[in-house]
C-alpha positions as CSV (number, residue, x, y, z in Angstrom):
1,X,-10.0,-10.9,4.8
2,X,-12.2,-8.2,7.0
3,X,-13.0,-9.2,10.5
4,X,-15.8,-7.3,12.9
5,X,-13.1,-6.5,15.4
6,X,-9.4,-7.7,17.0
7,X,-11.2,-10.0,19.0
8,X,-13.4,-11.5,16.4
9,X,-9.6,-12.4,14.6
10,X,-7.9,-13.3,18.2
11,X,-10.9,-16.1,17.9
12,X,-10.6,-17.4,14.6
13,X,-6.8,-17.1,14.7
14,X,-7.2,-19.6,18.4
15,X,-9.5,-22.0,15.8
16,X,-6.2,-22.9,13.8
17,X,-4.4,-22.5,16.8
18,X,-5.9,-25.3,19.1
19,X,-2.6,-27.7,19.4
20,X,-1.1,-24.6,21.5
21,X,-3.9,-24.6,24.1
22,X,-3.1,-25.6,27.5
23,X,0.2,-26.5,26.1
24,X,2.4,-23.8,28.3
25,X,2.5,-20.8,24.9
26,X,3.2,-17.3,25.3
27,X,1.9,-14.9,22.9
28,X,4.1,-12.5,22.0
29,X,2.7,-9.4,20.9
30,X,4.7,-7.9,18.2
31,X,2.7,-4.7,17.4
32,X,1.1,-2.8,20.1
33,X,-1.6,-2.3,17.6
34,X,-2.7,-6.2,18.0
35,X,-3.1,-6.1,21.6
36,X,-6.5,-6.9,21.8
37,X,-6.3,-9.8,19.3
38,X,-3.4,-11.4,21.6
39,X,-5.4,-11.0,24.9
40,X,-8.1,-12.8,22.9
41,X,-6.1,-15.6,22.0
42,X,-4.0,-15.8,24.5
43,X,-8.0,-16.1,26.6
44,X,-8.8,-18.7,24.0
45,X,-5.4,-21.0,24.4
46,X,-5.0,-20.2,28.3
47,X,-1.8,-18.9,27.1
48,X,0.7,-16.4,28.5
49,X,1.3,-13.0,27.3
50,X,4.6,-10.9,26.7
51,X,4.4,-7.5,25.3
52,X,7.4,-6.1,23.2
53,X,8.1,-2.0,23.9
54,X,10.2,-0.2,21.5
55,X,11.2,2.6,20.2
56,X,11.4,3.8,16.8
57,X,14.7,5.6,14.8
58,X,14.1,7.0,11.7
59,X,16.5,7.1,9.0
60,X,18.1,10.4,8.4
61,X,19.0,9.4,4.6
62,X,15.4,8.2,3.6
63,X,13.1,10.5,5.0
64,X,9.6,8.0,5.6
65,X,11.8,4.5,6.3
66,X,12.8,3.2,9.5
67,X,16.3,2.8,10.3
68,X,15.3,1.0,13.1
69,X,14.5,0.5,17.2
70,X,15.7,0.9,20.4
71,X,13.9,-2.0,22.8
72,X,14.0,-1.9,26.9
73,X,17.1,-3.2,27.1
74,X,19.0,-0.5,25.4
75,X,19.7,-2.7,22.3
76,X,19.4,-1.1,18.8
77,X,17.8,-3.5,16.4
78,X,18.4,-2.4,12.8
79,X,15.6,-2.5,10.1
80,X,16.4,-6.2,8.7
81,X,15.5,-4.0,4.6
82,X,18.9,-2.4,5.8
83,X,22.0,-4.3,5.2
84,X,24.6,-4.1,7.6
85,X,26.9,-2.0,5.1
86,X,24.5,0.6,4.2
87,X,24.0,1.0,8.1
88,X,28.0,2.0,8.3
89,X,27.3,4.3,5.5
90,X,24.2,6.1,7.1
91,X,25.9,5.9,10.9
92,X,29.2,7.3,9.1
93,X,27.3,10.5,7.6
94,X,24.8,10.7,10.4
95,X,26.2,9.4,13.4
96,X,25.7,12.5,16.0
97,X,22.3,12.3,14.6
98,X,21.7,8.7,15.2
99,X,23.3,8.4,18.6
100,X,21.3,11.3,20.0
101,X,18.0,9.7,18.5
102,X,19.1,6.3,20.1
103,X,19.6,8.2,23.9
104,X,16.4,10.2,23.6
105,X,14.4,6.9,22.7
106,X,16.2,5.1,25.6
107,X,15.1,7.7,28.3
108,X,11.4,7.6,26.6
109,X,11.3,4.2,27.2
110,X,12.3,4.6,30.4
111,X,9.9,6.9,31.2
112,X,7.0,5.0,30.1
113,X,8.3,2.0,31.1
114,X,5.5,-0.8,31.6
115,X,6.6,-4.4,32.9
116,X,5.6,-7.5,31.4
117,X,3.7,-9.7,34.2
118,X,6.5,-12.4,33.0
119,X,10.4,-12.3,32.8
120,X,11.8,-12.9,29.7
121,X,13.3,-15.9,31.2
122,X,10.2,-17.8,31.4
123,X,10.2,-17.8,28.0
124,X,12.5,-21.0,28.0
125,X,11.5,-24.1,26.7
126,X,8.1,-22.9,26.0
127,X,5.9,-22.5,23.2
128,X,6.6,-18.8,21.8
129,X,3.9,-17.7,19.3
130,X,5.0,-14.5,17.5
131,X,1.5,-12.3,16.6
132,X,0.4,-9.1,14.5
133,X,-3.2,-8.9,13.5
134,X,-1.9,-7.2,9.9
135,X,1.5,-8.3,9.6
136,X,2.9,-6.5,6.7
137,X,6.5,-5.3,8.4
138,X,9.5,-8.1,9.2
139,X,10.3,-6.0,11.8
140,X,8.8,-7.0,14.3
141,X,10.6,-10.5,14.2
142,X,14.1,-9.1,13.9
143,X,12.8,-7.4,17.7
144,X,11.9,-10.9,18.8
145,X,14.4,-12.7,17.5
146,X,17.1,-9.9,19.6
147,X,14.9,-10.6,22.6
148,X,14.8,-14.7,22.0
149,X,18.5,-14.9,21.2
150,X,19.7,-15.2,24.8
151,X,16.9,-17.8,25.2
152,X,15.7,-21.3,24.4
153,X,12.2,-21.3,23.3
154,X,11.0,-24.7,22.5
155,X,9.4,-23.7,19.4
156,X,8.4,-20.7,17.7
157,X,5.2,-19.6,15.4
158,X,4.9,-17.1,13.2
159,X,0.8,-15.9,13.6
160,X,-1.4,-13.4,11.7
161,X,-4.7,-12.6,10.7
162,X,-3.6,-11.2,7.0
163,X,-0.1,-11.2,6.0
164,X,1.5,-9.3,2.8
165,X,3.3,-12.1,0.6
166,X,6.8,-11.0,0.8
167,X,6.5,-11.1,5.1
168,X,4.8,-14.4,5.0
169,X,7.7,-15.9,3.5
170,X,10.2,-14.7,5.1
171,X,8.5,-15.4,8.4
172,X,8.0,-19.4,6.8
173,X,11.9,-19.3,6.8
174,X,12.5,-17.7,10.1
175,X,10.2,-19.4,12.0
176,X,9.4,-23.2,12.8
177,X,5.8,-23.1,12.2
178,X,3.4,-20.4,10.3
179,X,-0.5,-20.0,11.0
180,X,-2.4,-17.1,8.9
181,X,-5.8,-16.9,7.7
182,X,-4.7,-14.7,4.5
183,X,-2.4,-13.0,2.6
184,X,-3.2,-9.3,1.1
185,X,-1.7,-8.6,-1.9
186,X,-2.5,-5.0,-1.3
187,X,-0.3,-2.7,1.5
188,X,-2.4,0.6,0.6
189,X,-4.9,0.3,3.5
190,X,-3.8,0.9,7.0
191,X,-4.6,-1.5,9.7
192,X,-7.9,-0.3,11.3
193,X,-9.6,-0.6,7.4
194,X,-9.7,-4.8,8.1
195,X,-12.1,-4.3,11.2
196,X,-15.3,-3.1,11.2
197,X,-15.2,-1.8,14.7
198,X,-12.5,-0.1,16.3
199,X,-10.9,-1.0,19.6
200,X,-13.0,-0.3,22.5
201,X,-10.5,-0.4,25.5
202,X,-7.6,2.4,25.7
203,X,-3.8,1.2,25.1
204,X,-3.4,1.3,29.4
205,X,-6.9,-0.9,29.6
206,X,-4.8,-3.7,26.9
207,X,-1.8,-3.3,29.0
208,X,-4.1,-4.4,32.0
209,X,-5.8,-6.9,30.9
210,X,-3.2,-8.5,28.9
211,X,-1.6,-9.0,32.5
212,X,-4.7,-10.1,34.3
213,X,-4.6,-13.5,31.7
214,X,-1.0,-13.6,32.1
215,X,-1.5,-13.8,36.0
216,X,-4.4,-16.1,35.7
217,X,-2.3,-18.6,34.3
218,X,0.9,-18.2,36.3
């Protein structure tokens, strides 16, 4: 499915979205790169927005795949393709390697740090709606689910514009709830190919205004 732009999918995504408006949701933004198609739902729902920042490790066994990221906190979340096993075999062989990687990504996100406009607390016993535009990785739901575990959400929703088959499934059985409007069978194209019209505010103008709706609400 091709959209004009982020926002023109942050509206048709709200559409299918419509029991979660006014009804105390936070968005949570799982890719940076759907920003703008969160703040456009989030606009459409009067919903909340919470930003996830991380950091990513590559593997030093598979040059290419992700081994997996470092988030605010300082917690490593491993790639969930990775079992725990092959980790110990990688960390065993590469573990100077890895640890460095793991401080340097620390202090970058320290360095860069941007706040959310709400604690992570305020997540409880609300409505947590988990949101890529293109949602072809599971990664982004292992980061949110190491952010949520602390917490008590009262519900959780897996949302996309297009989703690959294999991530749609595994989000159904991770999730409570899944809301899509389609799956690509193809993962050749990058992102930007499903818009017609790039972005037209800069990543620190999303970071903005994604806490201007945030505040509006609060």
């Amino acid at each position: 499915m091709y959209f004009h732009n982020r926002q023109a999918l942050g509206d048709e995504l709200a559409q299918k979205l419509k029991n979660f408006r006014d009804n105390d949701s936070i968005i949570m933004c799982i890719d940076p790169n759907s920003l703008l198609a969160c703040i456009e739902l989030a606009a459409m729902l009067h919903a909340y927005i919470f930003i996830i920042y991380y950091e990513t490790i590559s593997d030093p066994y598979a040059l290419g795949r992700t081994l997996g990221v470092v988030i605010e906190s300082g917690e490593f979340v491993l790639n969930p393709d990775i079992s725990n096993q092959e980790y110990q075999y990688i960390y065993m062989n590469f573990s100077s390697q890895i640890d460095q990687a793991k401080r340097e990504a620390i202090s970058r996100l320290n360095k860069t740090k941007q706040e959310n406009s709400i604690e992570r607390t305020f997540i409880n016993d609300r409505n947590v709606l988990l949101t890529d535009d293109i949602f072809r990785e599971f990664m982004g739901v292992a980061i949110a689910k190491t952010l949520l575990k602390p917490l008590r959400p009262a519900h959780i929703e897996g949302v996309a514009g297009n989703i690959i088959p294999d991530t749609s499934t595994r989000l159904y059985l991770e999730t409570q709830g899944t809301t899509y409007l389609d799956v690509i069978a193809s993962n050749i194209f990058d992102d930007d190919h499903y818009f017609d019209e790039p972005d037209n505010y800069t990543a620190e103008q999303k970071i903005e205004l994604a806490k201007r709706i945030s505040d509006y609400w609060t």
